[in-house]
Backbone as a chain_set.jsonl record, in Angstrom:
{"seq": "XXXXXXXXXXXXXXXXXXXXXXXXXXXXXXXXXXXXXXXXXXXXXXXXXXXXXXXXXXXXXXXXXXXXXXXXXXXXXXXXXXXXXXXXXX", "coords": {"N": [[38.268, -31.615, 31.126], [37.287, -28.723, 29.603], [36.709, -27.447, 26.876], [37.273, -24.036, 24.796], [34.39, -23.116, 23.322], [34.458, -22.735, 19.433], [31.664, -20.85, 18.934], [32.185, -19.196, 21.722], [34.319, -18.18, 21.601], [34.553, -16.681, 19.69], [33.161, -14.529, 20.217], [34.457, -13.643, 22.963], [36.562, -12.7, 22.076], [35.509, -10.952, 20.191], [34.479, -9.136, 22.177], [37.046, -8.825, 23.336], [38.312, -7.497, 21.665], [36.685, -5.04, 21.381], [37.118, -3.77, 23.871], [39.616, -2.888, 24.068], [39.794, -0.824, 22.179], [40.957, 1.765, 20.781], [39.217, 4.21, 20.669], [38.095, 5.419, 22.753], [39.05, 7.552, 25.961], [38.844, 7.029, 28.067], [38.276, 3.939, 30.756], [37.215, 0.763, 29.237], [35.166, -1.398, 30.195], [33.717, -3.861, 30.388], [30.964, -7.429, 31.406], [30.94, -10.465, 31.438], [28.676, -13.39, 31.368], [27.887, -16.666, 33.291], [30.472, -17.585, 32.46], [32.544, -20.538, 32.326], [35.238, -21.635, 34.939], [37.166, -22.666, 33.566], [37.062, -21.92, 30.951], [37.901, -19.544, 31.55], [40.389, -20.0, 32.637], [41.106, -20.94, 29.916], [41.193, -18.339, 28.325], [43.012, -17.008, 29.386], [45.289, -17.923, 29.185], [44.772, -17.464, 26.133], [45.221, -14.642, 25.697], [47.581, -12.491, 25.669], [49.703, -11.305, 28.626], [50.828, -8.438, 27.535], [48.808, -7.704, 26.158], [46.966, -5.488, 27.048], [44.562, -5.848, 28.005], [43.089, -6.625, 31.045], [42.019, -9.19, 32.888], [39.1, -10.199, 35.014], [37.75, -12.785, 37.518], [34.634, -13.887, 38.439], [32.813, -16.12, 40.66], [31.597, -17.319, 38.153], [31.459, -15.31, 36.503], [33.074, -12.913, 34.322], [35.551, -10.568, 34.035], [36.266, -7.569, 31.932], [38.507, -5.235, 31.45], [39.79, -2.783, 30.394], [42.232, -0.455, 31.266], [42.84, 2.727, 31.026], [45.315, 5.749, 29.884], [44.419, 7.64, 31.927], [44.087, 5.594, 34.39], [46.46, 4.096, 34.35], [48.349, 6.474, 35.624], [46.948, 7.007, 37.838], [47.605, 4.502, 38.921], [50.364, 4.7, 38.73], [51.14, 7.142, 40.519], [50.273, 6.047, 43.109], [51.768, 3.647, 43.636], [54.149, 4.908, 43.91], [53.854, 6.767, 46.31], [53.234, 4.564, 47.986], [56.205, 3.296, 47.946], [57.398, 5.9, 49.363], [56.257, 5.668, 51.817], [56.731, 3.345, 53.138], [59.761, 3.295, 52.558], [60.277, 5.182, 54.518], [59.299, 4.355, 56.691], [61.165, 2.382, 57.437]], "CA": [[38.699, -30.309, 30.627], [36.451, -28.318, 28.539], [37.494, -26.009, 25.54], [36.137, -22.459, 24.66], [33.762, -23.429, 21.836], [34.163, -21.269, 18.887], [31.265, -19.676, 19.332], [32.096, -18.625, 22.445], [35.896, -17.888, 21.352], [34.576, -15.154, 18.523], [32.554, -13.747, 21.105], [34.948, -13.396, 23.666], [37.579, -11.9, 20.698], [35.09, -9.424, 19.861], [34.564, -8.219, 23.587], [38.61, -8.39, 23.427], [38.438, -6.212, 20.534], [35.988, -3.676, 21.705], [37.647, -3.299, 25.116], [41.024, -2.463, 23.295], [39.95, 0.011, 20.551], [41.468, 3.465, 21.515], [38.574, 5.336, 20.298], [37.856, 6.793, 24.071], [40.313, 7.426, 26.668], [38.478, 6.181, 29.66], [38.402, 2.854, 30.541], [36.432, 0.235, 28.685], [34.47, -2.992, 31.396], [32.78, -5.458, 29.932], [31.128, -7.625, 31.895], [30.215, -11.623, 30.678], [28.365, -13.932, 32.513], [28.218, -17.823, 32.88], [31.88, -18.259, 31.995], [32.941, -21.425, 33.625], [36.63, -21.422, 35.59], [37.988, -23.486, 32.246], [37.093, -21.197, 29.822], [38.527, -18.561, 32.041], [41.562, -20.249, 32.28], [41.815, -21.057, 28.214], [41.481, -17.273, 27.864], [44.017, -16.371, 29.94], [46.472, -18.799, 28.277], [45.212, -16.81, 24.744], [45.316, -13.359, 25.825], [49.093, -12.14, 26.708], [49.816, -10.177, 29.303], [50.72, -7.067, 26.728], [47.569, -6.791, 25.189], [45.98, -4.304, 27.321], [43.66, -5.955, 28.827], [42.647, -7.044, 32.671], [41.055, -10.414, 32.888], [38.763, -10.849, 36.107], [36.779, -13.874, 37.087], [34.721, -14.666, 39.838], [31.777, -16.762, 40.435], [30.555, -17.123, 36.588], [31.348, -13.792, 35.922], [34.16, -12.493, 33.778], [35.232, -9.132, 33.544], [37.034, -7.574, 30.71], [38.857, -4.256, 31.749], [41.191, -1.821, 29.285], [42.691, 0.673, 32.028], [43.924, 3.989, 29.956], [46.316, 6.709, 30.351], [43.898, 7.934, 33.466], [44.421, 4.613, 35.393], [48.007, 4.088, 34.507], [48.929, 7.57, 35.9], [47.308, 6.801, 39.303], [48.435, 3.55, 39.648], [52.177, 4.726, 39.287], [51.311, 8.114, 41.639], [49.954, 4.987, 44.172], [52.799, 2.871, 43.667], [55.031, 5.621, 44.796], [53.372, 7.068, 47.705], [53.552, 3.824, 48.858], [57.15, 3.668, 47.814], [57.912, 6.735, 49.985], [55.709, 5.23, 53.011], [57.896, 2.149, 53.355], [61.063, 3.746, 52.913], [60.301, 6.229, 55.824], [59.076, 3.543, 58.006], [62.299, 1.259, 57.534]], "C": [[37.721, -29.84, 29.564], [37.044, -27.148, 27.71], [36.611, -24.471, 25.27], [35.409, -22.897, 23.343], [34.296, -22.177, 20.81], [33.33, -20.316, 18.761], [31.438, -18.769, 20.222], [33.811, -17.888, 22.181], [35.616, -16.942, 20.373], [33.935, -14.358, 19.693], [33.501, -12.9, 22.266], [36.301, -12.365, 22.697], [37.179, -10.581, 20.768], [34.573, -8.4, 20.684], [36.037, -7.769, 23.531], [39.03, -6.879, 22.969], [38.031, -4.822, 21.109], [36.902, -2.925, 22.755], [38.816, -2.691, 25.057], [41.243, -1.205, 22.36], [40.075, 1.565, 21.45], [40.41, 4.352, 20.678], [37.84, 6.567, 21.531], [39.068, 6.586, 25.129], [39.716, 7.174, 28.051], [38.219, 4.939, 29.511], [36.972, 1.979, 30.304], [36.225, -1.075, 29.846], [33.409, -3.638, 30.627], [32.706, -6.598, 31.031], [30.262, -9.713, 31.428], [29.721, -12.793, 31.692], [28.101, -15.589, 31.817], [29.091, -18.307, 32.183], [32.68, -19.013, 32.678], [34.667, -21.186, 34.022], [37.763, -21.889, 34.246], [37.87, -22.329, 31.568], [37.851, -19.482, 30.403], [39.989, -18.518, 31.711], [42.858, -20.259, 30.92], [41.897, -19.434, 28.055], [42.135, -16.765, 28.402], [45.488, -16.655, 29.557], [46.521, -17.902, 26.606], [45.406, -15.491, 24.676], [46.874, -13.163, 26.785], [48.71, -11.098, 27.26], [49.806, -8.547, 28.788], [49.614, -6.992, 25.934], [46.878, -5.929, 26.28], [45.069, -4.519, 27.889], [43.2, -6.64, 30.082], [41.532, -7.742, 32.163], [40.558, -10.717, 34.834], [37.501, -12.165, 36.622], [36.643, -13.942, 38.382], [33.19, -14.597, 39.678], [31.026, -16.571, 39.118], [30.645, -15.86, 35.908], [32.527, -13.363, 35.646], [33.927, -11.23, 33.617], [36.715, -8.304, 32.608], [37.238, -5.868, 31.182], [40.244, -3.587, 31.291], [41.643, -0.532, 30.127], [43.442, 1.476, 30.41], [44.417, 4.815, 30.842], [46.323, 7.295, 32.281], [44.723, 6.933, 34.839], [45.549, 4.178, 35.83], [49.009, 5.34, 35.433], [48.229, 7.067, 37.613], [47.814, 5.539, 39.728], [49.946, 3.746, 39.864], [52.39, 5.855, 40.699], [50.681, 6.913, 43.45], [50.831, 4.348, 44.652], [54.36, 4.369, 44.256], [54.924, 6.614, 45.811], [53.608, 6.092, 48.692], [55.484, 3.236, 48.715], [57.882, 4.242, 49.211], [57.551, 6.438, 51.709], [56.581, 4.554, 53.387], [59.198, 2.348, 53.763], [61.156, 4.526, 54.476], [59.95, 5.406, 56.977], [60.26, 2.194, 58.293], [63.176, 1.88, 58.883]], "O": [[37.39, -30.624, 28.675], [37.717, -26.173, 28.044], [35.48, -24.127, 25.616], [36.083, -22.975, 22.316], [34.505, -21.017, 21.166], [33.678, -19.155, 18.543], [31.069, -17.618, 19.988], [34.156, -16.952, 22.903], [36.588, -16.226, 20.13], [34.557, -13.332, 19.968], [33.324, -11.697, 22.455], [36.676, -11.261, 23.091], [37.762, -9.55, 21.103], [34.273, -7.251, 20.358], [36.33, -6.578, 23.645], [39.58, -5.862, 23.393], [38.727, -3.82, 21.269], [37.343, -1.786, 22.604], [39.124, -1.929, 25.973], [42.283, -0.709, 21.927], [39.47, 2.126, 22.364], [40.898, 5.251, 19.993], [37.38, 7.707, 21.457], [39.861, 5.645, 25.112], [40.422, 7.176, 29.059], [37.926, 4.534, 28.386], [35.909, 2.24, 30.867], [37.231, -1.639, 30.276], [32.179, -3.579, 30.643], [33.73, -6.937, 31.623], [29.065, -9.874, 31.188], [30.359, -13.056, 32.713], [28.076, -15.896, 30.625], [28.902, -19.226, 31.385], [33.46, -18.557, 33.514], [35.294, -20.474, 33.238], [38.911, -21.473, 34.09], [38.867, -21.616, 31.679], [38.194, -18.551, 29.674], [40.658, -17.732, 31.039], [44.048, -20.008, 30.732], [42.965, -19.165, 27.504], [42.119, -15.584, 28.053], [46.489, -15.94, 29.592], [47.544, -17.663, 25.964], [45.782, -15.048, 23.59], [47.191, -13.482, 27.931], [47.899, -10.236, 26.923], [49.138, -7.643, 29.29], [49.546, -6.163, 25.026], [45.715, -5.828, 25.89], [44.489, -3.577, 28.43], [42.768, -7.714, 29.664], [40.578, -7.406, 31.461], [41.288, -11.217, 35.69], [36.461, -12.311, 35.981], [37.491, -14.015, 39.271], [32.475, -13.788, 39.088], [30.047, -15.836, 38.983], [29.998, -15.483, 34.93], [33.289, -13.326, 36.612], [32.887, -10.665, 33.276], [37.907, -8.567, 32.76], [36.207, -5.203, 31.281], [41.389, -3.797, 31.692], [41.373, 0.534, 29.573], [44.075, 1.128, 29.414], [44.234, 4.849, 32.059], [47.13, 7.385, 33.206], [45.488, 7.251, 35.75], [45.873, 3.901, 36.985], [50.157, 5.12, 35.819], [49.032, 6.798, 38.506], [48.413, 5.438, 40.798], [50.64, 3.245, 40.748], [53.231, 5.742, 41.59], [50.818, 7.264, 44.621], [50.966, 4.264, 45.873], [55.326, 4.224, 45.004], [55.911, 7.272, 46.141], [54.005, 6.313, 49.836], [55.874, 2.7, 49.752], [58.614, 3.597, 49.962], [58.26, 6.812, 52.643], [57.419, 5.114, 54.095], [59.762, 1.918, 54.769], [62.029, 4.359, 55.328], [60.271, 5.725, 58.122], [60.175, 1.305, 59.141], [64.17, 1.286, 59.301]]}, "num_chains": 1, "name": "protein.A"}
C-alpha cells in the first residue's frame, strides 16, 4: 500500500482548492499526471462526495472536475428527458 506523500497531498489540496473557488461560473478541469491507482484511491477516501468536486482516474492520469450551475442544469434537463422516455416506453 502506498500513501499520498505530503508533498503530493498539498499539491493535490491546492488543485482541490483551485477547482472549487467560485470565482468563474464555468467549469474548472485540472488535469494531473502520474498518479498511481493508490493515491487515487487515498484521495477519494479524503475528498467527500459534497465537496464539489468530480474525481476521474485513468491510466496515470487524474482529473479534477468542478461542474457549475451550467452543468448541473443539463444534467437534471437529461435526467428527465430520459425520465419521460422510459415512462412512455413502459
Amino acid at each position: 500500500m502506498s500513501l499520498i506523500t505530503p508533498d503530493k497531498l498539498q499539491h493535490f489540496q491546492a488543485m482541490i482548492e483551485l477547482a472549487k473557488s467560485q470565482e468563474r461560473d464555468d467549469e474548472q478541469i485540472f488535469i494531473i499526471n502520474n498518479v498511481t491507482w493508490e493515491d487515487y484511491k487515498n484521495l477519494l477516501e479524503i475528498t467527500s462526495e459534497k465537496s464539489g468536486i468530480l474525481l476521474k482516474y485513468c491510466r496515470e492520469n487524474l482529473e479534477l472536475m468542478s461542474p457549475r450551475s451550467r452543468h448541473e442544469i443539463y444534467k437534471e434537463n437529461i435526467g428527465t428527458l430520459l425520465e419521460c422516455y422510459f415512462f412512455a416506453t413502459l
